[in-house]
TORLUM-313797 format. One record per residue: x, y, z of N, C-alpha, C in turn; residue in three letters. Coordinates in steps of 0.2 Angstrom, whole numbers, plus 5000, padded with zeros to 4 digits. Example, Ala and Ser with C-alpha at 12.3 -4.5 7.8 and 13.67 -1.06 7.14 Angstrom:
<atoms>
506649725039506249785039506649845039ala;506449895035506849955036506450005039ser;
</atoms>
This chain:
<atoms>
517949544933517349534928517349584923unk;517249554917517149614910516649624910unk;516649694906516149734906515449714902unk;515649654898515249604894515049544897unk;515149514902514949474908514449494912unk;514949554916514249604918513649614915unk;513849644909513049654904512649594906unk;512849524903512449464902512249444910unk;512549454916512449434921511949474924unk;511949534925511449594927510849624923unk;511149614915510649664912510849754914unk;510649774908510849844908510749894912unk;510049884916509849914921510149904927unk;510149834928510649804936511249834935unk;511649834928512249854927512349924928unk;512049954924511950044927511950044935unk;511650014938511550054945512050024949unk;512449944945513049914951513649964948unk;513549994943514150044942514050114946unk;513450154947513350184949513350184957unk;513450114960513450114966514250104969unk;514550074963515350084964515450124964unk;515150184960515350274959515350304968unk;514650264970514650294977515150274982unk;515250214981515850214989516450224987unk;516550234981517350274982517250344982unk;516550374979516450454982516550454990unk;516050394994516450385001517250385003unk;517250354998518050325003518450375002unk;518450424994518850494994518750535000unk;517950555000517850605005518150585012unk;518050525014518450515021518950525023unk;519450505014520250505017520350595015unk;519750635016520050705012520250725005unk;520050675001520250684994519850724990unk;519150714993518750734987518350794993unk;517950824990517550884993516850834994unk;516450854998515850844997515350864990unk;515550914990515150964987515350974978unk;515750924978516150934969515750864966unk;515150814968514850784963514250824962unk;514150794955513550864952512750834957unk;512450874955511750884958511350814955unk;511550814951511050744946511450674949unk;512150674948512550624949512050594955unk;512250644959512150614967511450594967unk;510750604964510250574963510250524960unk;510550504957510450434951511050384956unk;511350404960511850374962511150344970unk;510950394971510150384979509850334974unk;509450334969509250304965509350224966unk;510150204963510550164962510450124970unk;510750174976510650134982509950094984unk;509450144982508750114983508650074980unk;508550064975508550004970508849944974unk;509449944977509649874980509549874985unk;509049884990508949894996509249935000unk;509849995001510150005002509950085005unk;509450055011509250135012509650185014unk;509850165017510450195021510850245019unk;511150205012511450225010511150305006unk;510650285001510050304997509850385000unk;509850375007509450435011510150505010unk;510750465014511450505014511550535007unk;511250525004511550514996510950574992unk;510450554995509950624992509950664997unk;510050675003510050735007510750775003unk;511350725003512150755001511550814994unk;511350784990510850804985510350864986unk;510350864990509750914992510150974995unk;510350964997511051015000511451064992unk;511051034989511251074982510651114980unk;510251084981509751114977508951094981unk;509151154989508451154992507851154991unk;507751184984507151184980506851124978unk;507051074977506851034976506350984979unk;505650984977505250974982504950914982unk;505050874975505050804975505550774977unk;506250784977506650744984506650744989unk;506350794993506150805000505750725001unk;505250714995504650674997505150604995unk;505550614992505850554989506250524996unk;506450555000506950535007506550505011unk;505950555009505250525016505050455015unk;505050425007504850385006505350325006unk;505850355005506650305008506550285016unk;506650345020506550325024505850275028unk;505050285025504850245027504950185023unk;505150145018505550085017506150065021unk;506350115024506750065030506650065035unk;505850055035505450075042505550115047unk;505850165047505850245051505450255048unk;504750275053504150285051504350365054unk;504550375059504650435063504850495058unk;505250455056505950495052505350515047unk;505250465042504850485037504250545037unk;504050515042503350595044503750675045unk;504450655049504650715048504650765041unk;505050705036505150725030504650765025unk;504150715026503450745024503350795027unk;503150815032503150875035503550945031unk;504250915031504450975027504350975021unk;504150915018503750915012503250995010unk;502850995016502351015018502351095019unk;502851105021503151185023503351185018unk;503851165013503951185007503651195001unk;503251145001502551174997502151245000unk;501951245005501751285007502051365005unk;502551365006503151435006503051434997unk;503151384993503151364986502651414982unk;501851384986501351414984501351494985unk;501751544990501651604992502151644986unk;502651584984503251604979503051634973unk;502451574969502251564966501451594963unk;501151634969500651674969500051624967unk;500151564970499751524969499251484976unk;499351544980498951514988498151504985unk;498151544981497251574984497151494974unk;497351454973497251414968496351364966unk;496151364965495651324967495651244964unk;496351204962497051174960497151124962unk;497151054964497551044970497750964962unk;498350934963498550904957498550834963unk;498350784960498450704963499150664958unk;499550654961500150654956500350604956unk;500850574951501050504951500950434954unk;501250474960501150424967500450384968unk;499950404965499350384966499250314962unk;499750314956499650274951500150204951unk;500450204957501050154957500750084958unk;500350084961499850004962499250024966unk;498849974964498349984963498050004971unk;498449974975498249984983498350074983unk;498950114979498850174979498350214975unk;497950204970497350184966496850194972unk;496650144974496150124981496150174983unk;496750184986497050244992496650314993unk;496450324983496050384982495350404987unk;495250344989494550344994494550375001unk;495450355004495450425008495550485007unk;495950495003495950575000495250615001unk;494950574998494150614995493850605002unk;493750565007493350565011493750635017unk;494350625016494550675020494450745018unk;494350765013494050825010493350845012unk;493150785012492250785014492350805021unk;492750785024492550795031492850855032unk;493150895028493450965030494150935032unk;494550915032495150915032495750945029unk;495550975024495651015020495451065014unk;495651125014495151165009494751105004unk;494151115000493951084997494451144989unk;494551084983494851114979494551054973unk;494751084967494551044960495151014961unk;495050934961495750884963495750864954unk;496350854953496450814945497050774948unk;496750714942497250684942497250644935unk;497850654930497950634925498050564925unk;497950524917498350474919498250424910unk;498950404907498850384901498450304900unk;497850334897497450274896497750224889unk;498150234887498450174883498750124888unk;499250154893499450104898499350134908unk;498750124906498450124912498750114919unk;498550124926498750084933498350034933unk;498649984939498249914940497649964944unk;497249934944496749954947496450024943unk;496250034938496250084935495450074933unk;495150034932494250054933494050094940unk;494550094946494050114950493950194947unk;494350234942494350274941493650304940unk;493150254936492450264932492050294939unk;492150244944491950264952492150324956unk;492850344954493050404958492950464954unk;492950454946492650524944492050554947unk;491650524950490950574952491250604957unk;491950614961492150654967492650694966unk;493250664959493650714957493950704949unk;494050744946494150774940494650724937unk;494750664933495250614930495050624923unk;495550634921495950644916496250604911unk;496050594905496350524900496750574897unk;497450574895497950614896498050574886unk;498050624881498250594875499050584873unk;499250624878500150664877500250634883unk;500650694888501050674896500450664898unk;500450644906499850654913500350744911unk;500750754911501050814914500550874911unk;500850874905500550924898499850914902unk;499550874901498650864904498450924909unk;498750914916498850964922498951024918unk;499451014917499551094915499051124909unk;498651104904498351124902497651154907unk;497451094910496951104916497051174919unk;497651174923497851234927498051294924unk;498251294917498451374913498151374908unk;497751334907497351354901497651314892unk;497151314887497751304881498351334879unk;498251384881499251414879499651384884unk;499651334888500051314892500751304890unk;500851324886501451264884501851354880unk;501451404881501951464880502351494888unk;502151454893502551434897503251424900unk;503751444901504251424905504251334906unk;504651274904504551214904504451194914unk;505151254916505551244922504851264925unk;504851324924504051344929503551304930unk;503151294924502851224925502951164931unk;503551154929503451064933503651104939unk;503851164942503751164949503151184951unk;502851234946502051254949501651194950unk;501651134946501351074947501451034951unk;502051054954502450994961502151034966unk;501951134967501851114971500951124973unk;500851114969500051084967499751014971unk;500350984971500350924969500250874979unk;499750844978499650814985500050734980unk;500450704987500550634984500150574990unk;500250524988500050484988500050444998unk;501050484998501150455004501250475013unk;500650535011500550555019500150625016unk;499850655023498950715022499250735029unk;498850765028498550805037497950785041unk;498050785045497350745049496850805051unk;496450775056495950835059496150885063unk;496950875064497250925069497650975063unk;497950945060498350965054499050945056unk;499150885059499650845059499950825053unk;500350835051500550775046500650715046unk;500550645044500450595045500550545041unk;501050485040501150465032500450415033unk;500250365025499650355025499350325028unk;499650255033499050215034498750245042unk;499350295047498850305053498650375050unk;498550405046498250445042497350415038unk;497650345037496950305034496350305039unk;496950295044496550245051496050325053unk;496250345055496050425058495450445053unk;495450455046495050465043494150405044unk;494550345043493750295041493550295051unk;494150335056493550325061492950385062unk;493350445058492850515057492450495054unk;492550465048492250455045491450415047unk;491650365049491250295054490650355060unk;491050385063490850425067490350455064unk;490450495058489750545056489350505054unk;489550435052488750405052488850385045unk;489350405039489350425032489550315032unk;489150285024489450225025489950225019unk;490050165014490550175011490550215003unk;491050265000491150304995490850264990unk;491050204988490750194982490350144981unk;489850154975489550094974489350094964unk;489650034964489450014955488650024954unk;488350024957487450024955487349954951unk;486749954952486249914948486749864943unk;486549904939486749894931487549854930unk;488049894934488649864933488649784939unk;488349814941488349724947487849654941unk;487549684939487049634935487449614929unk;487749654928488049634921488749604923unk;489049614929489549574933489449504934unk;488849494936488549454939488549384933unk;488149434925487949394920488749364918unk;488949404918489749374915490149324917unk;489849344924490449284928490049204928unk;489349204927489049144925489349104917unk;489249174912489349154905490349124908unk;490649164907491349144906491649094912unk;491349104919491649034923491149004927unk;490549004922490148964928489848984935unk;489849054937489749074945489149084944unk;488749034946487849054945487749134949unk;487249174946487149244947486849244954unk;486549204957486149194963486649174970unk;487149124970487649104974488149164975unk;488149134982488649184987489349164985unk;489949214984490649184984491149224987unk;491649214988492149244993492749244988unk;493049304989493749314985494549294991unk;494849234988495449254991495949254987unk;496149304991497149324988497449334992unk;497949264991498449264994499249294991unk;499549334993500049364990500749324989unk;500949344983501649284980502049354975unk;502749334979503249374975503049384966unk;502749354963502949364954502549424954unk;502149444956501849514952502349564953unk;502849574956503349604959503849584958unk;504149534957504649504954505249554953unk;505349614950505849634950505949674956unk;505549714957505749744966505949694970unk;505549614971505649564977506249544974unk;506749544970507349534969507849564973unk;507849624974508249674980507949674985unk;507449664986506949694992506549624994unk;506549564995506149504996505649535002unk;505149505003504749535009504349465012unk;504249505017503849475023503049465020unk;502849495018501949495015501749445013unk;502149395008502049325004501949285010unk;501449245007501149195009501049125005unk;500949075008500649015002500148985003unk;499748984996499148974995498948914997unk;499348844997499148795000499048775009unk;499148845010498948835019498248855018unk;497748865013497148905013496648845012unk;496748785010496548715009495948715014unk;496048715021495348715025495148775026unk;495348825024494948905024494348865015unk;494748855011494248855004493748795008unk;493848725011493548695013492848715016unk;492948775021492648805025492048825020unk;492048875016491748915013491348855008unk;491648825006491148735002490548705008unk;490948705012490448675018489948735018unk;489948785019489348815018488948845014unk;489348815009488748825001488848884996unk;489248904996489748974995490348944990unk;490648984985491048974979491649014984unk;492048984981492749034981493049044974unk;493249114974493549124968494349154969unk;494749134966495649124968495749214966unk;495849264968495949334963496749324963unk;497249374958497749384960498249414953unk;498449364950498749394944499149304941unk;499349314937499449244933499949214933unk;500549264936501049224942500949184946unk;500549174948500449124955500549054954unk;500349014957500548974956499648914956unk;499748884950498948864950498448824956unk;498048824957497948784962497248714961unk;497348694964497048624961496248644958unk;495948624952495348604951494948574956unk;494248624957493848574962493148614962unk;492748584963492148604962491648664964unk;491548734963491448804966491948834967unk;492548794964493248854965493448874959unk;493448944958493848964952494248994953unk;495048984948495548994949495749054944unk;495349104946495349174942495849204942unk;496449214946497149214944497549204938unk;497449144938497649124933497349094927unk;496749134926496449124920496549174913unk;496649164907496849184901496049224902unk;495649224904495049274903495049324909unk;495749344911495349414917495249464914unk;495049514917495049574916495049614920unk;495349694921495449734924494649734931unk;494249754923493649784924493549714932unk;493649654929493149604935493649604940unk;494249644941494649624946494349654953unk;494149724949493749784953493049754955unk;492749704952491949714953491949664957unk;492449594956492449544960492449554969unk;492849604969492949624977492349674978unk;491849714975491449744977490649714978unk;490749624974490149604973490049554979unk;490749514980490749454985490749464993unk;490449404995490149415001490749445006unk;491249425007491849445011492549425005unk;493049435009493749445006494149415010unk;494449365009494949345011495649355009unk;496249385013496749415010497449415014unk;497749445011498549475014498749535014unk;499249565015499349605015499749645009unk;499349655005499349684999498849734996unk;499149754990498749824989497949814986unk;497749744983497249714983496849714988unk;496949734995496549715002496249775003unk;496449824999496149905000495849904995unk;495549864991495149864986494349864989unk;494149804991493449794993493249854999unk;493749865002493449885006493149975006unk;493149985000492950064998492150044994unk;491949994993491549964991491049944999unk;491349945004491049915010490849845013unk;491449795008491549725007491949745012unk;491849685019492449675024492749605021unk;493349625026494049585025494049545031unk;494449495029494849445034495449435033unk;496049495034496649495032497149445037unk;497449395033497849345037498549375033unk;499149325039499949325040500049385038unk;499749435040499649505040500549525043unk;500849565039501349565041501849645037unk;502049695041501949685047501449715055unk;501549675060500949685063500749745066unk;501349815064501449855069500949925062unk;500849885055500449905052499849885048unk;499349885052498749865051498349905047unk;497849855041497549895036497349955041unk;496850005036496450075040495650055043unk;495450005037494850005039494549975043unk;494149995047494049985056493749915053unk;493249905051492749845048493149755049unk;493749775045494049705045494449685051unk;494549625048494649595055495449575051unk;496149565057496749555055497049505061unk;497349435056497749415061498449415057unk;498949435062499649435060500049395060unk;500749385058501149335058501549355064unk;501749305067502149305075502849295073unk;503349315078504149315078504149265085unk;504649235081505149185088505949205088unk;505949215095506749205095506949125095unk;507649155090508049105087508149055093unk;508549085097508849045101508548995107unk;507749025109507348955112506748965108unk;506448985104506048965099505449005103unk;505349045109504849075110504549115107unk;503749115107503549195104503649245107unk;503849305103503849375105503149375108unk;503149415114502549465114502449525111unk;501749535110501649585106501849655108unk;502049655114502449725116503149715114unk;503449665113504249665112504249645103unk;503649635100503549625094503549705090unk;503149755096502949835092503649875097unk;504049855100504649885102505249865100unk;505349845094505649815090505649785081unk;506149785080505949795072505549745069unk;505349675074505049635072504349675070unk;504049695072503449715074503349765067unk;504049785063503849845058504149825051unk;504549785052504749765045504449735040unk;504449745036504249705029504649675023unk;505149685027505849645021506149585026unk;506249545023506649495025507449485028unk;507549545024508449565024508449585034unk;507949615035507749625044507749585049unk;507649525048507549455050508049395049unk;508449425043508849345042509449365046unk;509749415048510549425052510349425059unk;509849425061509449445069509249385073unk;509149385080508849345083507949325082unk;507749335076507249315074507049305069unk;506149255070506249215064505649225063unk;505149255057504349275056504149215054unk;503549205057503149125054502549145050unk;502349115048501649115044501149095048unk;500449105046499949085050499949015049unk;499848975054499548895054498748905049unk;498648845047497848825045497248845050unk;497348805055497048845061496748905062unk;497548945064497149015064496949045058unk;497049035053496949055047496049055047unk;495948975048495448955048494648985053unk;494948985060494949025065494349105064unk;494949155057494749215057494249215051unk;494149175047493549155043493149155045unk;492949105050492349075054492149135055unk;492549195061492349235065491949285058unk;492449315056491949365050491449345046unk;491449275044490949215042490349265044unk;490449225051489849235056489349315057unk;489949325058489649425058489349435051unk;489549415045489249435038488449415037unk;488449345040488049315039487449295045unk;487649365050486949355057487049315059unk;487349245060487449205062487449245072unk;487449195076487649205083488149215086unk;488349285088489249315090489149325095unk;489449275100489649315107490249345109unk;490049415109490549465112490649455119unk;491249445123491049425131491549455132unk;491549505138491949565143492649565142unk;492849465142493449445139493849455135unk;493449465128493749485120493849545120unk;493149585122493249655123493849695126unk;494249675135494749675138495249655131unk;495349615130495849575126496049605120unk;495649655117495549685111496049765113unk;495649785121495749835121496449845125unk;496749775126497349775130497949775124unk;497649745118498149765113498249825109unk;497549835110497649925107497949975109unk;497949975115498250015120499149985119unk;499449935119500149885115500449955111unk;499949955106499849975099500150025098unk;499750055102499850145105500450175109unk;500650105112501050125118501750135115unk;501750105109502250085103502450125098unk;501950175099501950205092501650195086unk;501150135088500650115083500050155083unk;499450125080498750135078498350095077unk;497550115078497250075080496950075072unk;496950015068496550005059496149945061unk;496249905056495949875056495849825064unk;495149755065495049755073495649665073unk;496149655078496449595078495749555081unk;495749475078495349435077495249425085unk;494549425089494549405095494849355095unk;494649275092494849215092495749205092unk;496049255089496649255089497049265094unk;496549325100496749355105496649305110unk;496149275109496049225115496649155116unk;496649155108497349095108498149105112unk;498049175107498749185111498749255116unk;498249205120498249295127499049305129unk;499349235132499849255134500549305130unk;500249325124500649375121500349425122unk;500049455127499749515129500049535136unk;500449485138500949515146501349545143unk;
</atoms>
């Protein structure tokens, strides 16, 4: 292949990293046969090269390649967190928690370096800003502070308001708890003027970015009540049940004034009378992601046309539905109390945020939109949840998962052999297609199933709890547990009852 082929088949960027991933396995294949040292690629190379491997899914490779990396330059304490986060992308949750951990120690030791213990400092970094589910995320941060889980500290987090994150109105909500920052320059520059004052920038450049690294809490794992380290969603789970515990209800609320004028809008621009109830669903589809689900396809996607007796459901009872998602999707048909706000040439950030804060429940998947509503105190009804060994945080919602059959007689997995196995933690498809197993998606039924149930609860309707569901609930948490999982969000009784026999 010419190198002009290349360009046109890859693009510059796919081109850069198929070259840069050629560079790595003959750096293997030298070092095997004895020809090359370990130790003779430069310090950068070998990062852009980890870079390159992760970019194509290639964890494995990616981890071996920045450790090689880190072996140069133990200081470095964003790579530490870069491995941890390699490794939970290739579901080593285990591994991952380690890494952060030394994340942890390293910071730690950093601040004593740096005569920065006693700071009153703490920086919310990048990592916050990557999707809007890590945006959301903010709400455990700050509840964990509240609860004392860690020093309370003046948190900032910058961030450029010409090109904002998804999810970037909850900011207006989260300033009343911590310090956000519209950054006119870098996020970096911003921090640092915060933390050193106007002369910042008389500075050392070098000193800077490590005093801000180790500042810096990210996104992908805290400490709990014990001072465990934890990556975030059994970190999530642990917080909303202290939380739930003290009695506190949920962080935010738009008030008055912004729901009413939500309210008026959504009548002027799509008809949603201000008086009627509606329900949001988003169902998850590869195009918002497009180029990550290129190298990385996943398990999360779902399709909107199995939702046909779910939007049904919510019509029979006199309630709107409104489609959220982004303009990728794929349209869905015109019908009366449905709007297909997805893909509507009038969204806006602002109503992405308010819609989930306004509506009577949330119907969803497993995306970073499902951590919306629920910081707002909207429950969920998270369907083809996948995977099922990570369940949202918030206790409130209710989650039914997608199930595994062995290839070979088309059986379901039990949920013990679903969470003792990679079926049970993957979220890439690459994990499933060489394997004896096959992920399904939810039927209409259950789909149907988990609406009715949280329907009902939202709406006082008549719920009977019977000794049954309770057992049944509590024979899978303990699954859960026994596996190395966590207890988040509640699995659907209905679900339980169907498929008890996946509770042997």
């Amino acid at each position: 292949m010419t190198v002009k082929s290349l360009l046109r088949r890859l693009g510059w960027v796919d081109a850069a990293r198929w070259v840069l991933l050629q560079m790595l396995h003959v750096r293997h294949f030298l070092i095997r046969a004895g020809l090359l040292s370990p130790t003779s690629i430069p310090y950068t190379a070998l990062v852009l090269m980890g870079n390159a491997a992760l970019a194509r899914g290639k964890h494995k490779q990616a981890i071996e390649t920045y450790i090689a990396a880190l072996a140069r330059w133990p200081e470095d304490l964003p790579l530490r967190l870069q491995i941890g986060v390699t490794a939970f992308l290739a579901g080593d949750y285990d591994e991952a928690e380690k890494w952060f951990a030394s994340s942890v120690q390293t910071r730690n030791f950093d601040l004593s370096r740096w005569a920065m213990t006693e700071t009153k400092y703490r920086v919310l970094d990048r990592t916050w800003l990557l999707a809007i589910g890590h945006v959301a995320s903010i709400d455990t941060y700050i509840k964990a502070e509240k609860l004392g889980w860690m020093p309370k500290k003046a948190t900032l987090l910058a961030y450029n308001p010409s090109a904002p994150p998804s999810g970037w109105p909850l900011f207006r909500y989260f300033s009343e708890h911590i310090q956000i920052i519209p950054a006119n320059g870098s996020a970096e520059d911003a921090i640092d003027a915060a933390v050193h004052g106007r002369k910042f920038r008389k500075l050392d450049q070098g000193n800077r970015d490590h005093i801000r690294a180790v500042l810096s809490q990210p996104f992908w794992y805290g400490q709990d009540a014990h001072g465990q380290t934890r990556w975030f969603a059994p970190l999530g789970a642990s917080v909303e049940a202290a939380w739930k515990a003290a009695g506190h209800g949920p962080l935010l609320n738009p008030g008055a004034d912004d729901r009413t004028n939500f309210r008026k809008s959504m009548e002027e621009i799509y008809g949603l009378p201000v008086d009627a109830w509606f329900v949001v669903l988003h169902v998850r589809e590869p195009g918002f992601h497009a180029a990550w689900h290129k190298h990385h396809p996943g398990t999360r996607n779902a399709e909107i046309s199995t939702y046909e007796t779910v939007i049904d459901f919510v019509l029979a009872q006199g309630g709107w539905v409104v489609r959220g998602g982004d303009p990728t999707m794929k349209k869905i048909p015109t019908r009366d109390r449905v709007i297909d706000y997805a893909t509507s040439a009038r969204r806006s950030p602002e109503i992405d945020i308010l819609l989930c804060a306004e509506c009577a429940y949330f119907i969803g998947t497993n995306s970073g939109f499902s951590v919306v509503p629920p910081v707002f105190g909207t429950r969920c009804a998270l369907t083809n949840w996948s995977p099922i060994g990570i369940p949202n945080w918030y206790l409130d919602d209710i989650y039914i998962p997608k199930l595994v059959r062995r290839r070979r007689d088309k059986r379901l997995l039990t949920f013990t052999e679903m969470f003792s196995s990679i079926a049970g933690w993957s979220q890439f498809q690459r994990d499933f297609k060489k394997t004896r197993f096959i992920i399904e998606d939810n039927d209409p039924e259950d789909l149907l199933a988990v609406v009715q149930e949280l329907h009902a609860e939202i709406f006082g309707e008549p719920v009977e709890v019977r000794p049954e569901d309770t057992a049944r609930l509590q024979r899978f948490n303990e699954i859960a547990l026994a596996n190395g999982g966590y207890v988040g969000s509640r699995m659907s009784y209905r679900f339980l009852e169907k498929y008890e026999h996946l509770l042997a």
